[in-house]
C-alpha positions in Angstrom: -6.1 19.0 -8.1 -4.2 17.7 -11.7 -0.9 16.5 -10.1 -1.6 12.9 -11.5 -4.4 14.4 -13.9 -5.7 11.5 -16.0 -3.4 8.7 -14.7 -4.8 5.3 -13.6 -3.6 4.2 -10.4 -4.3 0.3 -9.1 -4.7 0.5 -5.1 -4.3 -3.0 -3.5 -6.5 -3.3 -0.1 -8.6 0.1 -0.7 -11.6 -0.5 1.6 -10.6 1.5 4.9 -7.9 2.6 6.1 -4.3 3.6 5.0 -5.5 2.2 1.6 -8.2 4.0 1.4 -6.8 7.5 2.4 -4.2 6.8 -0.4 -7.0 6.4 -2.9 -8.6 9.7 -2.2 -5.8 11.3 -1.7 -4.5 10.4 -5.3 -7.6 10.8 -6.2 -7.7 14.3 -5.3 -4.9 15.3 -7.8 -6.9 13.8 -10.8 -5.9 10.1 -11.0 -8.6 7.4 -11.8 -8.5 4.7 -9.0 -9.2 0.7 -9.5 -10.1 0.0 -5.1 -8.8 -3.3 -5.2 -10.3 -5.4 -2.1 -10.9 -9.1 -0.9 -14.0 -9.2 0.9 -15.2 -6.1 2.6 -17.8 -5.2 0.2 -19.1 -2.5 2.2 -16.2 -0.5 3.2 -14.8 -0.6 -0.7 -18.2 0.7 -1.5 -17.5 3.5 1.2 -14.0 4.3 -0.8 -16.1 4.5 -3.8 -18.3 7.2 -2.5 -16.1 9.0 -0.7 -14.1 9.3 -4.4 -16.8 10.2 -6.0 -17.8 13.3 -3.4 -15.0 15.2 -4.6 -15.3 14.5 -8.0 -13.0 12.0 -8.4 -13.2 8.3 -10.6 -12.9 5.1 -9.5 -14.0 1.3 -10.0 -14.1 -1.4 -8.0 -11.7 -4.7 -8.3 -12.8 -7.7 -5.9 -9.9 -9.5 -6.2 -7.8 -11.6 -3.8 -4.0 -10.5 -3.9 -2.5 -13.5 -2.6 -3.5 -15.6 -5.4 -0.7 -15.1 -8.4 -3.7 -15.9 -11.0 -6.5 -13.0 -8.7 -3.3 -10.7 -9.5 -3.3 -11.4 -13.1 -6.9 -10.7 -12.9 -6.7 -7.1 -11.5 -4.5 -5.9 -14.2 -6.3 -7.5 -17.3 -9.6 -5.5 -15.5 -7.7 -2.7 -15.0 -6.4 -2.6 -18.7 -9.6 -3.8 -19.9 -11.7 -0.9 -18.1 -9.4 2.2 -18.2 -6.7 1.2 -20.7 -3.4 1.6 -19.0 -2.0 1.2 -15.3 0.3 4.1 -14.5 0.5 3.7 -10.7 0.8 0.3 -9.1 0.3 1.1 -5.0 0.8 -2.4 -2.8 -0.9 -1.8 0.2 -3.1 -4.7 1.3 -1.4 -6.4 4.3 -2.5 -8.6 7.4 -1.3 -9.0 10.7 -1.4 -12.0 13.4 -0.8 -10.7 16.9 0.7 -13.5 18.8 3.9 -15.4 19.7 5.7 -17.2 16.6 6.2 -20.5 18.2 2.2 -20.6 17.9 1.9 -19.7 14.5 0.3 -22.0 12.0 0.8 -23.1 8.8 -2.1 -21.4 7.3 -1.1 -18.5 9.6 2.3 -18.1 8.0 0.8 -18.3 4.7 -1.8 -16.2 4.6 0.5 -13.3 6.4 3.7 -14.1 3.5 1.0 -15.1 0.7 -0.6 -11.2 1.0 1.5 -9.1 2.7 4.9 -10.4 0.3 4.0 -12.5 -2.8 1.0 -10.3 -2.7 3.1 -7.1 -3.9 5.3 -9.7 -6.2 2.6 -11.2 -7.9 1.0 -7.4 -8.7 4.6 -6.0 -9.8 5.1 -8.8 -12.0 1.8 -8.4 -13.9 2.1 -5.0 -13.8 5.6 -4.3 -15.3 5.2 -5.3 -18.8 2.3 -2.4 -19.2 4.5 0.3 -17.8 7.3 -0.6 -20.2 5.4 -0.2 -22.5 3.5 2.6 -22.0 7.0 4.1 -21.6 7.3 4.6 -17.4 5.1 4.1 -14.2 5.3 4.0 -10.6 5.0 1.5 -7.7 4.5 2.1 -4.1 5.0 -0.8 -1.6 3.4 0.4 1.7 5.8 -1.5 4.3 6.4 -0.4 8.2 8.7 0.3 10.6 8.6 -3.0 11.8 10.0 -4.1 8.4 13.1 -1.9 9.8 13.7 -3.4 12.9 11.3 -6.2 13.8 8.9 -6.2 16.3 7.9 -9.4 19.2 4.9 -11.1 18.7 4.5 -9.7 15.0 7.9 -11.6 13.6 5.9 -13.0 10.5 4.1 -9.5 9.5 8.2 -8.1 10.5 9.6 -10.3 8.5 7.3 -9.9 5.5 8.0 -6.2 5.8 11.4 -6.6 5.6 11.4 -8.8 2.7 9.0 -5.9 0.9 11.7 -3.3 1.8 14.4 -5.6 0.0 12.2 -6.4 -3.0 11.4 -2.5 -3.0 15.3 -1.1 -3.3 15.8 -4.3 -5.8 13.5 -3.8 -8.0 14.3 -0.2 -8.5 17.5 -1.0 -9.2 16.8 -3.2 -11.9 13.8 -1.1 -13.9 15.1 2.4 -14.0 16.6 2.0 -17.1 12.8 1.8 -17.9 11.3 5.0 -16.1 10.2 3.0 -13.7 10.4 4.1 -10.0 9.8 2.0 -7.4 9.8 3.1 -3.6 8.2 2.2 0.0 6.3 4.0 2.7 7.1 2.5 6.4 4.4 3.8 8.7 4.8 3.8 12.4 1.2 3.8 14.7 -1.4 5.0 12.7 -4.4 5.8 13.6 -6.9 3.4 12.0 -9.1 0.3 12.5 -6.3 -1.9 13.2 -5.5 -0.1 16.2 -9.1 0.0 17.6 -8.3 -2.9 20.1 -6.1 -0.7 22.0 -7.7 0.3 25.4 -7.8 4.1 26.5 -4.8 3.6 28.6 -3.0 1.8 26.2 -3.2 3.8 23.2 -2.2 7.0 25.6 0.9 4.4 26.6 1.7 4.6 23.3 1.1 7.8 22.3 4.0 8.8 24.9 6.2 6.4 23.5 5.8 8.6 19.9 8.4 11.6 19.9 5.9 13.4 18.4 2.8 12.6 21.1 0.3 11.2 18.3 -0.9 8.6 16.2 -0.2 9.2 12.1 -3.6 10.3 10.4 -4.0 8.0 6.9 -4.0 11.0 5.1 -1.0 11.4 6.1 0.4 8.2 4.5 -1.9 9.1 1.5 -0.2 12.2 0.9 3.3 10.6 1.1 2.7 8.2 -1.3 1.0 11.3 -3.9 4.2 12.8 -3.7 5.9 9.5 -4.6 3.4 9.2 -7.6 4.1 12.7 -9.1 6.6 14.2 -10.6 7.8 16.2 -7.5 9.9 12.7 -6.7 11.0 12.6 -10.0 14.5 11.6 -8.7 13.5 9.4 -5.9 13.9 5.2 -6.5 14.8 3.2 -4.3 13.9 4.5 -1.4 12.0 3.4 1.7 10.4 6.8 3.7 9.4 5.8 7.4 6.8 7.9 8.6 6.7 7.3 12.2 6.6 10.4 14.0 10.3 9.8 15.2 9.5 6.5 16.9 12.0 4.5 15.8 
């Protein structure tokens, strides 16, 4: 543990999951977490606990990322209860399985609104406090359908893609400022999201994956540590899919 020792890290979508592996992993090397969530009051709590087992710090943000004034929100709190922002991870994302053709309006916002603007609206708020503060770091957590696209998930593709873009641009642009910015693309990882998968599906799959296996979360978690710290200290810019060799 002291990696990130006394850094304050913002975790979009914290509540299960990917998110919340990458809270307790960062966590874990001594950064104080804000678990940002929408609406699963239960699961942030769970995030909360699970910190706080291995002696880690962390608050909860209820805060809805696709609104541009909820965003504004989470870093005022943030700055407000811990004083600075160091890390900035965009994780929270949904997906609507289903053909395009079908799709809805409120469909297509909801998956552009969180899983694009979402990760805009929180860099945007975010930036002036790391130039400030002299440096920071953001990690967008995209996938490896943001790569390549994948059928019947265009929109969640597409907003993937669009984060990947937004991800190599924006580093561009603030490293002049000590500010790195990166992505994570994970393939099929082995969460909630994947829980509709029947027995003979997910072992489908699993043969599909060079490497015969779901991802674990920690395993994204860890990733995006690395990303934080100063072991990447020359990495911007960079999307790193973690897939298992899938793609």
């Amino acid at each position: 543990m002291g990696k990130l020792l006394g850094k304050v890290a913002i975790v979009t979508g914290a509540s299960r999951g990917i998110g919340r592996n990458i809270a307790i992993e960062l966590a874990k090397e001594g950064t104080n977490i804000v678990i940002n969530y929408s609406k699963d009051d239960e699961g942030a709590q769970e995030t909360l606990n699970c910190i706080k087992s291995i002696g880690g710090y962390a608050v909860l943000c209820k805060e809805d990322i696709s609104s541009y004034e909820s965003t504004k929100k989470i870093i005022e709190f943030t700055i407000n209860t811990l004083g600075k922002v160091d890390i900035l991870v965009n994780n929270a994302a949904k997906s609507i399985i289903g053909l395009f053709m079908d799709s809805s309006e409120e469909g297509i916002n909801e998956i552009i609104n969180t899983n694009f603007l979402g990760a805009i609206y929180m860099s945007k708020h975010v930036l002036p406090y790391m130039v400030s503060n002299g440096g920071g770091t953001i990690v967008n957590i995209s996938s490896m359908w943001g790569d390549v696209g994948a059928s019947c998930e265009v929109l969640y593709s597409a907003s993937k893609g669009g984060l990947n873009l937004f991800t190599k641009s924006l580093a561009k642009e603030m490293a002049p400022s000590n500010i790195r910015v990166n992505g994570v693309a994970p393939g099929v990882i082995d969460t909630n999201m994947n829980s509709f998968l029947e027995e003979d599906e997910r072992k489908s799959l699993e043969e599909e994956i060079p490497m015969g296996r779901f991802g674990k979360p920690s395993e994204i978690g860890k990733i995006v540590t690395f990303l934080c710290s100063d072991d990447s200290s020359y990495i911007t810019g960079q999307i790193i899919r973690a897939d298992g060799g899938y793609i």
